[in-house]
N, C-alpha and C positions, 0 to 999 in steps of 0.2 A: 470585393473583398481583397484584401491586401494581405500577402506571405512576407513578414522581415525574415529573412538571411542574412548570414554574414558578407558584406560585399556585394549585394543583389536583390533589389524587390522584384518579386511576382505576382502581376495583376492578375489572373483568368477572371474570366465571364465567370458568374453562378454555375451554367449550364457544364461549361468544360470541368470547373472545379469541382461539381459532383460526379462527374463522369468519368476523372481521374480517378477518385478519394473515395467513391461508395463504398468499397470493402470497409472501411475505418467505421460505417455508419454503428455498427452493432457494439463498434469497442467504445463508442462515443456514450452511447444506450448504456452499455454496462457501468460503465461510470455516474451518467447524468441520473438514470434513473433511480438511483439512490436518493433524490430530491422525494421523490412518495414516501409521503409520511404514513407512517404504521396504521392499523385499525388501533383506532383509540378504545383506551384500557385494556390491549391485547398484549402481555409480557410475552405470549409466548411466537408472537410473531417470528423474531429475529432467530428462529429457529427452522423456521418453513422456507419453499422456494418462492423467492419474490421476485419481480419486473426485471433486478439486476442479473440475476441467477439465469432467467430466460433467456436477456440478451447475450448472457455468457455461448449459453445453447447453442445462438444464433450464430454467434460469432465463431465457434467450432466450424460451424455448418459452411457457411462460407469457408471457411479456411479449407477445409476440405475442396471442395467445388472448385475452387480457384489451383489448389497445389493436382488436383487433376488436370484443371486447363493449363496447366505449368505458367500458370504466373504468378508465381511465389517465390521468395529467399534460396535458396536452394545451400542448406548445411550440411557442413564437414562431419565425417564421423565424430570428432570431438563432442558437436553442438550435440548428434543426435547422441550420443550417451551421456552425456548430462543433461538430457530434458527426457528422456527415456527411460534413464535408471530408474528416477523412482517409481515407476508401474512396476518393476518384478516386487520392490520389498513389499509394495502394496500388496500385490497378489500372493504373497509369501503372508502377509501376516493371514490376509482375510480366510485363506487355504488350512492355515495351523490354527485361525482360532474358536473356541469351545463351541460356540454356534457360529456356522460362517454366515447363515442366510440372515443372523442376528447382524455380523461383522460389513453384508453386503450394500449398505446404505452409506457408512464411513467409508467405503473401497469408494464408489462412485462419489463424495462430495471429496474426496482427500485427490481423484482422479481426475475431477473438476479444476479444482485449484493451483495443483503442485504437477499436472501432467497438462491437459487438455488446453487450458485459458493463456498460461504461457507458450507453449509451443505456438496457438494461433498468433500472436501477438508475435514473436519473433518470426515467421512466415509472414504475416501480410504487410506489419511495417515498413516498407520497400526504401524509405530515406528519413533525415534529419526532418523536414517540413513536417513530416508525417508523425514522426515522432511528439515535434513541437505542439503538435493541433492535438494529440493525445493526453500529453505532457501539461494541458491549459485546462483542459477536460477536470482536470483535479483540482485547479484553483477556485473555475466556476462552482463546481462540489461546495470546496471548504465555504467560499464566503458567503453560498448563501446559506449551508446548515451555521455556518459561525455568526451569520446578524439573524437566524432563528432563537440560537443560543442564547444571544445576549440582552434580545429581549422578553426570553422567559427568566432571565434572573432579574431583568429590570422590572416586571412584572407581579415577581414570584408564582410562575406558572411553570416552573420547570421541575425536574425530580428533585426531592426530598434528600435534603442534605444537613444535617448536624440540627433536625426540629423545620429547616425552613424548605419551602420548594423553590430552593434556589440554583440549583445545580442546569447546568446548559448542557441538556443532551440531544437540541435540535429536534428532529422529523424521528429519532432513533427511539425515545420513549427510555421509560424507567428499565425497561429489563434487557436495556443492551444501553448502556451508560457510557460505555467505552464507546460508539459508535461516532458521535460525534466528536469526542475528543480525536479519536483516529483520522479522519476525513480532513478536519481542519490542518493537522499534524502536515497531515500529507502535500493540501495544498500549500503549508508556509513554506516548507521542505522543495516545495519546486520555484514558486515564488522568491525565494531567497539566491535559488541557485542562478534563476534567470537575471535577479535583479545584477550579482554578480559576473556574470557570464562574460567576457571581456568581446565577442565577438557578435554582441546581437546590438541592434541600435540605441542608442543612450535613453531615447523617448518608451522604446518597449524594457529598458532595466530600469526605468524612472517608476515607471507602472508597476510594474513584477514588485520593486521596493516598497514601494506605496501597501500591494495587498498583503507581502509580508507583514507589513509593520500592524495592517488591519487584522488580520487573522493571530495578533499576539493576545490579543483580550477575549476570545471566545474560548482560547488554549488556555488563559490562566481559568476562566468560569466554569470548565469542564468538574477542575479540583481530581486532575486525573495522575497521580503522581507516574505513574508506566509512561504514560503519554509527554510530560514536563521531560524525565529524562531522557527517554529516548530523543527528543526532538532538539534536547540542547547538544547532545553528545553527535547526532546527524548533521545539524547547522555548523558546531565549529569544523565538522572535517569539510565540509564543504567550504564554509570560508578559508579554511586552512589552503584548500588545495585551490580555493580563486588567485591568493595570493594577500601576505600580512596585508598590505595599505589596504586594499576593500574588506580586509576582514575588520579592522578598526573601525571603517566607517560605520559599518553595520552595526558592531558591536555598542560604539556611542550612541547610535540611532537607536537601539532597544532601551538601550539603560535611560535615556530618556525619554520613552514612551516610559518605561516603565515605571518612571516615577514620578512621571505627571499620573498615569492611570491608576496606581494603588499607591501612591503617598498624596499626589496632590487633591485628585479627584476620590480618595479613598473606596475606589474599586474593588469592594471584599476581601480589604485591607487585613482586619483578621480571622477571614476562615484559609485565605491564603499562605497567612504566617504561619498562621495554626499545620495546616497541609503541608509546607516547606517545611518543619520542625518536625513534623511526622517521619520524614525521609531518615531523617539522624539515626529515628530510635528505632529501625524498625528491631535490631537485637537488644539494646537493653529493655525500652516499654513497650514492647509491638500492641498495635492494638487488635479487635480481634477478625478484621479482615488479616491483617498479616500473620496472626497466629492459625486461624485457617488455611493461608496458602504455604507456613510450610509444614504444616500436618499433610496436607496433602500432596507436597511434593517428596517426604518421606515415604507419603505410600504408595507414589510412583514409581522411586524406587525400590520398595519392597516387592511390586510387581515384576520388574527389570531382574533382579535377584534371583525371584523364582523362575523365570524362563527367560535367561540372558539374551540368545537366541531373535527370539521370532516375537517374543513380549506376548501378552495377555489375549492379543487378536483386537481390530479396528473396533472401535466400539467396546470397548471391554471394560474402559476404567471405572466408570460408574458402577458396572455388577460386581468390581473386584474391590471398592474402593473401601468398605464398612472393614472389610477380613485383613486388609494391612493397613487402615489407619488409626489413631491414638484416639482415646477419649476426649483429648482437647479440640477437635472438630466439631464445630456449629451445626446445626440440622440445616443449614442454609442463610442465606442474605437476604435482607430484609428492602423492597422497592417500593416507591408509591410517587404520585404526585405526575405533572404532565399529562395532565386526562385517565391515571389509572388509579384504583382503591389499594389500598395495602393489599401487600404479596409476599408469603417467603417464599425465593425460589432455590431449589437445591443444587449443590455444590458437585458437579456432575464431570468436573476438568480438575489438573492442578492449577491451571494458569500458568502454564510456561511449557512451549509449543517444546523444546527438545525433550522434556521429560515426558512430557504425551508421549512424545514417536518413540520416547526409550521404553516406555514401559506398556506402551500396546504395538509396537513393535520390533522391539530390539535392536539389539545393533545391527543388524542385516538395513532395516529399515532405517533407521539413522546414518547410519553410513552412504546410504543410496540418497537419500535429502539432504542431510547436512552438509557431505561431504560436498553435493551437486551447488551448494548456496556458497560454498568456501570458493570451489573453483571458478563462479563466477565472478564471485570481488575479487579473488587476487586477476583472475583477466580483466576486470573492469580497471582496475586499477592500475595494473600497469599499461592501457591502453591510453589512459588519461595521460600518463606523467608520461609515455609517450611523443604528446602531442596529435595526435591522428585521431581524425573525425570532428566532430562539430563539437567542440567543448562545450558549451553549454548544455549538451544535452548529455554528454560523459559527469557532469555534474550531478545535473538531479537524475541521473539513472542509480550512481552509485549516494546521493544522497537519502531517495528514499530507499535503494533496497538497506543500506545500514542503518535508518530509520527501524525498516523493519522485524531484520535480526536484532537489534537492541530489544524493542518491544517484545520482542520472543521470549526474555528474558524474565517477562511477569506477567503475558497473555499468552494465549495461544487462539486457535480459529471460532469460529464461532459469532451468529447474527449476520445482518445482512451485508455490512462491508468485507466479510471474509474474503467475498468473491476481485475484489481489489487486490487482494496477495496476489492471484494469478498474474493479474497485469501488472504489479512492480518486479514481480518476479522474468515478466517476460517483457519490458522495457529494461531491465537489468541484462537480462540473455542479449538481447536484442544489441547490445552497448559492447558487451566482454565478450561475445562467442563468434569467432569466424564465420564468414560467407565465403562460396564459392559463384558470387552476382547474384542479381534477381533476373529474373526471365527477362522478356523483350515487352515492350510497350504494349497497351492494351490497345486495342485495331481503332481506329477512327479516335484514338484520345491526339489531339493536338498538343504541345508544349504551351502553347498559352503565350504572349507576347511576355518578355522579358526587359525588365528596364535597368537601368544602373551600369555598372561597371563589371565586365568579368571578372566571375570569381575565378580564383587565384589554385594552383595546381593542390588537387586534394581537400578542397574546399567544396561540402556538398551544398549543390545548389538551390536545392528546397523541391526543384521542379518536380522532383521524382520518376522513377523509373517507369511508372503509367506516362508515356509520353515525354520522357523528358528530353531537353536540349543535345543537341550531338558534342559528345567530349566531355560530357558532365558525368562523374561516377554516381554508380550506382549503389555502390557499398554504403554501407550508414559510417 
């Protein structure tokens, strides 16, 4: 197996490269295993803990175990108070609200995601390679739930969209729709940044281009409009910041994918126009998905209002949500088709993660997360236009974490990819937050023979700090 670097290939054996890299095995797990597909006709799956969610476990457990044998990242008080803040507003809300033992299940998954899953990830991730082999974890994801997609609309075996079951929501099922669309989102989102990346080998951005370009037609078949803009608003900063000439190239190469695939080959030509015109109206015609979500982002914050504070307690919007919202709310959404019989399932979120935390937990709690997701873009970002560290992966760290604050903007957590916030949130940490080094080499890990050209001062060498070359940093 073969590591591209910039300036530097690294062969290791199987044997050494597992013996370096096994902390990674769980974070790999946490990602890959999102390929198990749901029990069929089970809506309520994406609700329980599944294979992902385990691995997440796992991957705490190690982190632990390893930041004991001190061979881990070792951060600046900065890092740990913004991966740390958000456990007090947590424990602030769950302590103030009306039932805590009701509140005590949102403490632990909101604990999971937005404390526990990132903090491992910026602890074990020790270099660039590492990141990279993490970073690829998401493209395997997207393409194969995005050629599941696309052939349950070529099929019509997918969820029920406008009469037909034509909607491509992959392995995720009708009652997490969003699920596919997100995953695929993700992988173009790294795929594009790599294919961009001016420092990785022409043959691995030839690739990386290629599965962007693949993963544009399971993004339009989702018909996920949260999904469409966050991912076009994520790509151009990312092309923006590769630089204009690659961002033209890219941009000609969609627009003609795009119009061979829904003008030529007419690709769901009009449920996607249809979808794309929906965007315009959501204030003059909204339809009654959008008149649902801002009834109940009005009665988030009508929550927020009553206890500016501390909000309603984790878990609380559903019990509070009938007593401040309007008449114009739907009893629920209606699901069916991809192996499940009709279902309305109920409306239990606003769909828009900052209004969750403002109004189950106040500005105490927003302040402690939002504020923690602000100061990592602005360090991610100025860390990039810097120049220092492995651009390409300053790329897609700051391209999916802005992916994912966009998307916050008309989702929020919930089903089985939630657990993936953890880890964009901590390949984002992991890019913008100071180190003080990583420990020392792991005992008996060799560097592994090294071929090519030395890399160049400041230039990570992929090898990693489990054994890496002498003179080579360690910092990401």
């Amino acid at each position: 197996m073969s590591l591209a670097v910039p300036g530097r290939w690294i062969r290791p054996d199987g044997p050494d490269l597992l013996r370096r890299h096994w902390p990674l095995l769980p974070l790999a797990a946490t990602v890959l295993f999102l390929l198990a597909p749901l029990p069929a006709g089970d809506a309520t799956a994406s609700g329980k803990v599944g294979p992902a969610d385990a691995a997440s476990l796992l991957l705490v457990f190690v982190c632990a175990v390893q930041a004991l044998r001190g061979r881990v990242r070792a951060l600046t008080p900065l890092g740990v108070l913004v991966l740390g803040a958000p456990a007090v507003g947590l424990a602030v809300a769950t302590m103030t609200a009306g039932d805590p033992y009701a509140a005590l299940p949102g403490f632990v998954r909101y604990l999971q995601v937005f404390v526990l899953v990132p903090a491992a990830v910026v602890l074990l991730v020790r270099d660039a390679a590492e990141f990279r082999l993490a970073a690829g974890c998401f493209v395997v994801l997207a393409l194969v739930q995005g050629a599941v997609g696309v052939v349950q609309y070529a099929t019509h075996t997918g969820a029920s969209y406008q009469g037909e079951d034509v909607r491509a929501v992959g392995t995720f099922g009708p009652g997490d729709v969003m699920g596919m669309a997100t995953v695929v989102a993700y992988g173009l989102i790294v795929a594009t940044a790599a294919g961009l990346a001016p420092g990785l080998p022409r043959r691995i951005r030839r690739i990386a281009g290629g599965c962007a370009l693949a993963l544009v037609l399971p993004l339009v078949l989702s018909f996920s409009r949260g999904a469409w803009i966050a991912t076009f608003g994520a790509a151009v900063l990312v092309m923006a910041l590769a630089g204009i000439r690659r961002a033209l190239k890219v941009v000609a190469a969609l627009g003609a994918a795009g119009v061979v695939l829904v003008g030529g080959l007419g690709v769901g030509s009009e449920m996607v126009a249809e979808r794309l015109t929906s965007i315009t109206q959501v204030s003059s015609a909204p339809d009654q998905s959008v008149t649902d979500r801002y009834t109940m982002w009005a009665a988030a914050e009508s929550m927020w209002r009553e206890r500016p504070a501390v909000g309603v307690g984790l878990k609380g919007f559903p019990a509070n949500r009938d007593g401040h919202a309007s008449l114009g709310l739907s009893s629920g959404s209606d699901t069916a088709g991809a192996g499940q019989a009709y279902l309305r399932q109920p409306l239990l979120s606003p769909h828009n993660m900052y209004l969750l935390i403002l109004s189950e937990q106040g500005l105490i709690g927003l302040v402690a997360l939002v504020g923690g997701w602000a100061a990592l873009l602005v360090a991610g970002m100025r860390r990039l236009a810097s120049g220092g560290g492995a651009r390409d992966c300053g790329l897609i760290a700051i391209g999916l974490f802005v992916w994912q604050l966009t998307d916050f903007l008309y989702a929020d957590i919930g089903g089985p990819s939630t657990v993936l916030t953890g880890v964009i949130i901590g390949l984002a940490a992991w890019w913008g937050l100071p180190s003080r080094g990583a420990a020392g080499p792991l005992r008996g890990a060799a560097a592994g023979p090294l071929r090519g050209a030395a890399a160049g001062p400041g230039v990570d060498s992929g090898a990693g700090s489990r054994g890496r070359a002498p003179g080579v940093a360690a910092r990401p």
